[in-house]
C-alpha positions as a Markdown table, in Angstrom:
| # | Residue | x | y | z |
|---|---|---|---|---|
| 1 | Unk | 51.1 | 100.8 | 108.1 |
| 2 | Unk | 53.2 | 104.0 | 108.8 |
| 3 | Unk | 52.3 | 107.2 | 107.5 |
| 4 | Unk | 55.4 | 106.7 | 104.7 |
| 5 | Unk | 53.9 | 103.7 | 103.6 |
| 6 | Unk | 56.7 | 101.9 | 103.9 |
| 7 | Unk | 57.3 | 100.6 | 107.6 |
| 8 | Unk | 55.1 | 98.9 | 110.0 |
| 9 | Unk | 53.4 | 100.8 | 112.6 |
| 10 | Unk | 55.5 | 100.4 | 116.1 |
| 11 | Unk | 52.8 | 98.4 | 117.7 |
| 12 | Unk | 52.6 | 96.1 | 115.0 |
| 13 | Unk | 55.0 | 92.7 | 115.7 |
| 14 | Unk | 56.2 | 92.5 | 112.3 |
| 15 | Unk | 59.7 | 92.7 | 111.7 |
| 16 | Unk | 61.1 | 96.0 | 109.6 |
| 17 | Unk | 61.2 | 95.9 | 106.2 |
| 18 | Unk | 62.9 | 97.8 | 103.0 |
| 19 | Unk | 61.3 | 100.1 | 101.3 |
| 20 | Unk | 61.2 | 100.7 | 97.5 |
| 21 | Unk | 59.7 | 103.9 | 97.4 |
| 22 | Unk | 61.0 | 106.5 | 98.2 |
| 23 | Unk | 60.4 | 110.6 | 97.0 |
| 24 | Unk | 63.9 | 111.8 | 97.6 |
| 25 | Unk | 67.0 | 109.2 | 97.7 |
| 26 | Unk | 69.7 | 109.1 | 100.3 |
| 27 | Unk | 72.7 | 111.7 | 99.3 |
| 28 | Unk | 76.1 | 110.1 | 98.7 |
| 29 | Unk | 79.0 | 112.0 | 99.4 |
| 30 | Unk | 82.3 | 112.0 | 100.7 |
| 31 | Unk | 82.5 | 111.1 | 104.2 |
| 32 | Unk | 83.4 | 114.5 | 105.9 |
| 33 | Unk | 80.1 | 116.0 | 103.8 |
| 34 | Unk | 77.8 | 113.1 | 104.6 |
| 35 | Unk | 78.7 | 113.6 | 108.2 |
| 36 | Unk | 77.3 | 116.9 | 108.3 |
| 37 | Unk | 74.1 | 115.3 | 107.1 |
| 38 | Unk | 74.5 | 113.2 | 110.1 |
| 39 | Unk | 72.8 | 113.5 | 113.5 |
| 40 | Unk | 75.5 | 113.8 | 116.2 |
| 41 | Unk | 74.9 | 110.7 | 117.5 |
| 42 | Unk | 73.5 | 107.2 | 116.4 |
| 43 | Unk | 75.2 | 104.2 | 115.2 |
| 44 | Unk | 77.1 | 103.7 | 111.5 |
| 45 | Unk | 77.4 | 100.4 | 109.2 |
| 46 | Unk | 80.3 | 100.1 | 107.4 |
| 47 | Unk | 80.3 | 98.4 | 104.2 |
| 48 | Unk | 83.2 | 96.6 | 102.3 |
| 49 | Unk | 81.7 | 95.6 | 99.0 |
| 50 | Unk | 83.6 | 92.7 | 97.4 |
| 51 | Unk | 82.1 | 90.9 | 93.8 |
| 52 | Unk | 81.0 | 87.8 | 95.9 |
| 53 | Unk | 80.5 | 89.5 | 99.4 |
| 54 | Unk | 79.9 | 92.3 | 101.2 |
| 55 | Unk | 81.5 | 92.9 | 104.8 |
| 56 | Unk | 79.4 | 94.7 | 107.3 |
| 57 | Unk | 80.4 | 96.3 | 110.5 |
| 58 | Unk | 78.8 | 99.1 | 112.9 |
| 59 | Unk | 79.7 | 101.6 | 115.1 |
| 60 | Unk | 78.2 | 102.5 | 118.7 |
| 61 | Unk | 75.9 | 105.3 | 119.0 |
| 62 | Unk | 78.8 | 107.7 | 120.1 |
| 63 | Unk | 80.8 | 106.4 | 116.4 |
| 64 | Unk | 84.1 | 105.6 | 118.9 |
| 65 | Unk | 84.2 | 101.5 | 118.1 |
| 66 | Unk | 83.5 | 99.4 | 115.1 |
| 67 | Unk | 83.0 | 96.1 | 115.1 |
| 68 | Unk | 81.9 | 93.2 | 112.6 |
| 69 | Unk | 78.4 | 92.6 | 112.6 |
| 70 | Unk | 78.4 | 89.6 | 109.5 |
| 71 | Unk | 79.6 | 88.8 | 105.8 |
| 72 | Unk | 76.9 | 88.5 | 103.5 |
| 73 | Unk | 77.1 | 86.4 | 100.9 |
| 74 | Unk | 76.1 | 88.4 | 97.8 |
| 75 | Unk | 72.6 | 87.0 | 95.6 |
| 76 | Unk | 70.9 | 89.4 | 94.0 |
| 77 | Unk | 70.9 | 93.5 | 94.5 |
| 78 | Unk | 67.5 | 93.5 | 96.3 |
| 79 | Unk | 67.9 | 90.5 | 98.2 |
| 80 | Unk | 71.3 | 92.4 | 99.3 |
| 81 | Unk | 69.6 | 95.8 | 99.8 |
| 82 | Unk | 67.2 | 94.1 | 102.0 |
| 83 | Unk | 69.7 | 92.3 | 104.5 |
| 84 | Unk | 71.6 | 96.2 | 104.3 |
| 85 | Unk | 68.1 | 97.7 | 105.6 |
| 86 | Unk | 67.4 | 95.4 | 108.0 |
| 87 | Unk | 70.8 | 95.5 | 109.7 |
| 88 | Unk | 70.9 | 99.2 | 109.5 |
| 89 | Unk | 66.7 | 99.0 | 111.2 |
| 90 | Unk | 67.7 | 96.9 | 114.1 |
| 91 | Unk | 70.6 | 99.1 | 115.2 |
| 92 | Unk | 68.9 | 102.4 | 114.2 |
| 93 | Unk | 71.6 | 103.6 | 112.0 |
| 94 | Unk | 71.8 | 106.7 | 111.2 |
| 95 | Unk | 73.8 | 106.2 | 107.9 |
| 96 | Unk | 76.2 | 104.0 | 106.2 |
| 97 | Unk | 80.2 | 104.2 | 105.2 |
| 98 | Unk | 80.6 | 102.7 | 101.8 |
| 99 | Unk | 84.5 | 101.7 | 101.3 |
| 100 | Unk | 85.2 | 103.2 | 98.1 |
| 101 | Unk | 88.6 | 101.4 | 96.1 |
| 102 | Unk | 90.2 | 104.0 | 94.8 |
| 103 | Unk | 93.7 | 103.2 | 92.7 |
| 104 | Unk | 96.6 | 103.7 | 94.4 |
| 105 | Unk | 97.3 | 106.7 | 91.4 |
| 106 | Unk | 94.0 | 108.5 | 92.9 |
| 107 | Unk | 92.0 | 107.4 | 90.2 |
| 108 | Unk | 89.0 | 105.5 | 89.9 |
| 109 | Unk | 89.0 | 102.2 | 88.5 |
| 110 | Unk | 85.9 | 99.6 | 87.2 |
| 111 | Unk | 85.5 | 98.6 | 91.2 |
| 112 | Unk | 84.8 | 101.9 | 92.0 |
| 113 | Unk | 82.6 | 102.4 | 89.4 |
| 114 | Unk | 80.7 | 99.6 | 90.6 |
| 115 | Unk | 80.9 | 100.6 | 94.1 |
| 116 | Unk | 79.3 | 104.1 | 93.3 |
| 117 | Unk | 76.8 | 102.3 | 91.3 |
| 118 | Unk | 76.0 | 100.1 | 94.0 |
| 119 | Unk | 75.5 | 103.1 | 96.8 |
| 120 | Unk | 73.0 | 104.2 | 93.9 |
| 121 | Unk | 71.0 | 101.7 | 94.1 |
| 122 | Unk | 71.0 | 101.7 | 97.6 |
| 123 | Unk | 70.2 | 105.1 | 98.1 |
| 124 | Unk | 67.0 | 104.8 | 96.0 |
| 125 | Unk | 65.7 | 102.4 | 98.5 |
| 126 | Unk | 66.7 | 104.8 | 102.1 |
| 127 | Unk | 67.1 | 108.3 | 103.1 |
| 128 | Unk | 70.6 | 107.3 | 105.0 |
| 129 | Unk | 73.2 | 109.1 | 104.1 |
| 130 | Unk | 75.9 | 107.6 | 102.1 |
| 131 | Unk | 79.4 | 108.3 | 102.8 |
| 132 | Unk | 82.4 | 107.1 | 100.7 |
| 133 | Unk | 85.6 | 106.3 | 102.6 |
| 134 | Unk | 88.8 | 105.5 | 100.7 |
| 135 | Unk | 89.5 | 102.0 | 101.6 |
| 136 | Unk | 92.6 | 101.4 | 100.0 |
| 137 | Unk | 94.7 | 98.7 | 100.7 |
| 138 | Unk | 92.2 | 97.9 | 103.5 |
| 139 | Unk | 92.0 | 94.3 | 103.0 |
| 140 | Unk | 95.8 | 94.2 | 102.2 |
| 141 | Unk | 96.2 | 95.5 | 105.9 |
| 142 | Unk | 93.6 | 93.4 | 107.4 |
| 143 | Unk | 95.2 | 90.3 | 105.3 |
| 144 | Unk | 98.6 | 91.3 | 107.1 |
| 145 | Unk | 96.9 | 91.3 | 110.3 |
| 146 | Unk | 95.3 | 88.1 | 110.3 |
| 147 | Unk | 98.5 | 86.4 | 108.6 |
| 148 | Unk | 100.1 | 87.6 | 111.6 |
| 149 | Unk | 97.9 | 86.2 | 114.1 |
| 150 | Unk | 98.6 | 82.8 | 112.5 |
| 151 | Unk | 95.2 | 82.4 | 111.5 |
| 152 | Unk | 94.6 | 79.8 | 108.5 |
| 153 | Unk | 94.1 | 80.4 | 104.9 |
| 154 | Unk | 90.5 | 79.1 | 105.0 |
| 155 | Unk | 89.9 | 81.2 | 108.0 |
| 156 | Unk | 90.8 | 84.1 | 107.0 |
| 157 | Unk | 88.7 | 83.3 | 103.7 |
| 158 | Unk | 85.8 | 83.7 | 105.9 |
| 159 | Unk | 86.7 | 86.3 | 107.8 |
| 160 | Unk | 88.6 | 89.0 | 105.7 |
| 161 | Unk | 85.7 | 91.0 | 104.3 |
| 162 | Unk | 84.0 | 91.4 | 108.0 |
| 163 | Unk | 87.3 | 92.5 | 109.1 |
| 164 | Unk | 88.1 | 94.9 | 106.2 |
| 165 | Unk | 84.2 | 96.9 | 107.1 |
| 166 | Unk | 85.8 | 97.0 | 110.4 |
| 167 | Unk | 89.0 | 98.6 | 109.2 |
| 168 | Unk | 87.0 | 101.1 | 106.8 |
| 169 | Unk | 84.8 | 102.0 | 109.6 |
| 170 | Unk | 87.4 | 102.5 | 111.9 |
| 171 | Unk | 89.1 | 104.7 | 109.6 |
| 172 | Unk | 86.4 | 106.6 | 109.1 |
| 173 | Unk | 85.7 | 107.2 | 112.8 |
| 174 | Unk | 88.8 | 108.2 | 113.6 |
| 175 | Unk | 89.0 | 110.7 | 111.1 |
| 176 | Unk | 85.6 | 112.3 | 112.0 |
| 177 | Unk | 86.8 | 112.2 | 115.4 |
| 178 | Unk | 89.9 | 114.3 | 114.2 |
| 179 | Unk | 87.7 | 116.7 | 112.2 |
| 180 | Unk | 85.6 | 116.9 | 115.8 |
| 181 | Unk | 88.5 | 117.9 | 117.9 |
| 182 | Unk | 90.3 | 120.3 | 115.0 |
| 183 | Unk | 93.0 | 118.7 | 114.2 |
């Protein structure tokens, strides 16, 4: 076992796994703060966290691409935080965006609440920083999108909250890469 107590040791063959126990939890900000908490490079997971679901994407290590990784059908918190941790171990995240559904007013409604409680939870369980993105009218957009491709209703179904991590995620690369090249 690793020195944290948490993780097996490298040369061990079993597979990653979460960790309950931590001293200090992850910080969750905004997502131009978290970056700064951020090592310059090393990969992201986008979240999109729907009552039933939860879309995740990731970025590549240089955070210029998202793309969808899987949907996860939500059980219970732990059984979700687990699947989370794992993902984010086998691509050696360095942190997570956490779309955040902020009213269209600017104000923060009961899914926000429980989005915020959720990245709570989940930052009791890592040290990866947490950054919030506005995802408004993310799945709207990605709804357009895949309406427009002609894709079917019970497609799309299975499809749209994958697709909406990959919109937040995208979002919030590009604006980090803005806020990198001072614009």
């Amino acid at each position: 076992m690793a020195s944290d107590g948490c993780h097996a040791a490298p040369y061990l063959s079993a597979p990653p796994r979460a960790c309950y126990a931590l001293a200090m939890p992850a910080p969750i900000l905004p997502l131009i703060e978290a970056a700064g908490r951020w090592p310059e490079r090393g990969a992201l997971i986008g979240l999109d966290l729907g009552t039933k679901t939860i879309g995740v994407a990731v970025s590549d290590p240089d955070r210029k691409l998202a793309t969808g990784v899987e949907t996860i059908q939500r059980k219970a918190f732990k059984a979700d935080a687990a699947r989370l941790l794992a993902l984010a171990a086998e691509r050696s995240a360095t942190g997570f965006v956490l779309g955040l559904p902020i009213n269209m007013d600017g104000s923060e409604g009961p899914r926000a609440q429980s989005t915020r409680a959720f990245a709570r939870n989940l930052a009791g369980l890592t040290e990866l920083p947490i950054g919030l993105w506005d995802e408004r009218l993310s799945t709207a957009a990605v709804e357009r999108e895949l309406i427009g491709m002609d894709v079917s209703r019970a497609k799309r179904a299975e499809v749209i909250d994958e697709h909406a991590a990959i919109f937040i995620l995208q979002g919030a690369l590009d604006r980090l890469k803005t806020l990198r090249e001072g614009r």
